[in-house]
MARDREN-232777 format. One record per residue (C-alpha): residue in one letter; z, y, x; residue number from 0. Coordinates in Angstrom, 3 decimals. Example, Ala and Ser with C-alpha at 12.3 -4.5 7.8 and 13.67 -1.06 7.14 Angstrom:
BEGIN
{aa: A; up: 7.800; north: -4.500; east: 12.300; i: 0}
{aa: S; up: 7.140; north: -1.060; east: 13.670; i: 1}
//
This chain:
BEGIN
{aa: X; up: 3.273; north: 10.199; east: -8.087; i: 0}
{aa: X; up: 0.058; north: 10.579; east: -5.739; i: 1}
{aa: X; up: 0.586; north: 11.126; east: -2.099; i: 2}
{aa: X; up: -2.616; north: 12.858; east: -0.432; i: 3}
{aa: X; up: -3.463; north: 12.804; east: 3.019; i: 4}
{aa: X; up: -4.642; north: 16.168; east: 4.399; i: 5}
{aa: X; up: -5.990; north: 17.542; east: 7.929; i: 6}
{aa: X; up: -5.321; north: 21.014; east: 8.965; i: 7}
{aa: X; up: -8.555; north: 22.836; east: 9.665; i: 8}
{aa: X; up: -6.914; north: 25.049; east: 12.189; i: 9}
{aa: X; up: -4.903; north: 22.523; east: 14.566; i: 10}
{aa: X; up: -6.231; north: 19.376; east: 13.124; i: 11}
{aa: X; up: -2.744; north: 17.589; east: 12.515; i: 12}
{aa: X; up: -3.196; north: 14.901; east: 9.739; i: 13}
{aa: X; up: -0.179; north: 15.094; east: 6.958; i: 14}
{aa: X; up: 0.945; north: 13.325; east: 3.606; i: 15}
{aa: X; up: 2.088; north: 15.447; east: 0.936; i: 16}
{aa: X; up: 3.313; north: 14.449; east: -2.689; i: 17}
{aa: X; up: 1.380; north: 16.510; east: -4.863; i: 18}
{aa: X; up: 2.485; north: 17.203; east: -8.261; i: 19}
{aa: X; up: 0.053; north: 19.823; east: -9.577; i: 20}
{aa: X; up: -3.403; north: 20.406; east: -8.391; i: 21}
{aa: X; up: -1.911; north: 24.698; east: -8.073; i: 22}
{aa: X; up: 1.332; north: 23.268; east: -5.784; i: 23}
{aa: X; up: 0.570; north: 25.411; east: -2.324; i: 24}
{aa: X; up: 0.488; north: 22.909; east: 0.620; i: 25}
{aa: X; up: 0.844; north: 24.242; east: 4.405; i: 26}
{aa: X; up: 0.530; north: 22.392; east: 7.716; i: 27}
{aa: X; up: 3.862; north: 21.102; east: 9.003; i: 28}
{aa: X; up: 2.121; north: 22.038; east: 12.682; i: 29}
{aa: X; up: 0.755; north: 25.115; east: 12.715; i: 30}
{aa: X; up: 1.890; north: 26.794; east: 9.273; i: 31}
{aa: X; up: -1.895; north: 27.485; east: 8.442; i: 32}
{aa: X; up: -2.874; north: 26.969; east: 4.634; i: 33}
{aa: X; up: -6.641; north: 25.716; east: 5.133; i: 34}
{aa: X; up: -6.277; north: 22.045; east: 4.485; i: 35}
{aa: X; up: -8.542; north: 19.133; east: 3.879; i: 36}
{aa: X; up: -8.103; north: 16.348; east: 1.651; i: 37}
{aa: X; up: -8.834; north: 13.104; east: 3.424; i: 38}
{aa: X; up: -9.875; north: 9.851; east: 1.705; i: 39}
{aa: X; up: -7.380; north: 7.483; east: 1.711; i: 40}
{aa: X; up: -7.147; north: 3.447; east: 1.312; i: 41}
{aa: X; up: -5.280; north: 2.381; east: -1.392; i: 42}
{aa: X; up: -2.729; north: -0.411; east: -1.308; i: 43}
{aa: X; up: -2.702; north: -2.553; east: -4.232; i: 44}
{aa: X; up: -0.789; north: -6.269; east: -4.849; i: 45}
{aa: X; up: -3.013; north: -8.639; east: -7.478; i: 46}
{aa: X; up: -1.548; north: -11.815; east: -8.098; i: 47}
{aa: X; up: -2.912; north: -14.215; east: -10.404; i: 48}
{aa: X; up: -1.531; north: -17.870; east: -11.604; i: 49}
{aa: X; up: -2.541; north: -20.558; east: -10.053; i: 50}
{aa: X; up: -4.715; north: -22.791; east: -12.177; i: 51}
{aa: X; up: -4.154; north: -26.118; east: -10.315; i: 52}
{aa: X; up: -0.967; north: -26.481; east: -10.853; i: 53}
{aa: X; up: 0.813; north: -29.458; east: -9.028; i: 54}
{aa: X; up: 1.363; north: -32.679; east: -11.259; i: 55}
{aa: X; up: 5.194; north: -34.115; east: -11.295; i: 56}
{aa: X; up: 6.061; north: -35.155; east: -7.903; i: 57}
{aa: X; up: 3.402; north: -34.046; east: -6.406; i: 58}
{aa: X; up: 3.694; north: -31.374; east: -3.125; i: 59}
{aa: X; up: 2.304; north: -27.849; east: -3.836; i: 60}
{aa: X; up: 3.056; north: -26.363; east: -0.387; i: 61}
{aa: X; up: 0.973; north: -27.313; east: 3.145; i: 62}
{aa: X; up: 1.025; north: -30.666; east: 4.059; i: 63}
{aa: X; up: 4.554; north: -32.005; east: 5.749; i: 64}
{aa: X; up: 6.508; north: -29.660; east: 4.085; i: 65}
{aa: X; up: 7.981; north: -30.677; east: 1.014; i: 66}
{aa: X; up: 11.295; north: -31.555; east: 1.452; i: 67}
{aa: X; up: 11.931; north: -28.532; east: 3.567; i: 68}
{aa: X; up: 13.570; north: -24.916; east: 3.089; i: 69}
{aa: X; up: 11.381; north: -22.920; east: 0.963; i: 70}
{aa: X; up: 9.105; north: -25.808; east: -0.410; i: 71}
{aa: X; up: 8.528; north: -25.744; east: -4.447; i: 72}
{aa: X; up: 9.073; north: -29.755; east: -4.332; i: 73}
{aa: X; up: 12.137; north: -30.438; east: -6.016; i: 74}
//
């Protein structure tokens, strides 16, 4: 579902608003006033990818010094 940031063009407060269809009337939570801009956002994204050195057998795949320790992958 796409959340849009908007600034009034009357009072200037910035709001997020879920927007479901592009006809769905949006109104500043401020002021009331319908004359809204849609602001360019960032977008938050997560990429992960596997690792392709993978650690051998006994070997330590966390920082150095911490195998052994809470939360290490050394078994």
């Amino acid at each position: 579902m796409p959340i849009y940031e908007y600034r009034c063009k009357i009072c200037g407060e910035v709001s997020e608003f879920l927007v479901l269809r592009d006809n769905d009337p949006i109104t500043c939570r401020k002021c009331g006033g319908d004359n809204l801009g849609k602001l360019m956002s960032a977008h938050s994204s997560l990429t992960t990818s596997p690792s392709s050195e993978a650690p051998l057998p006994g070997e330590c795949c966390g920082a150095p010094n911490t195998c052994g320790r809470p939360g290490s992958c050394c078994s």
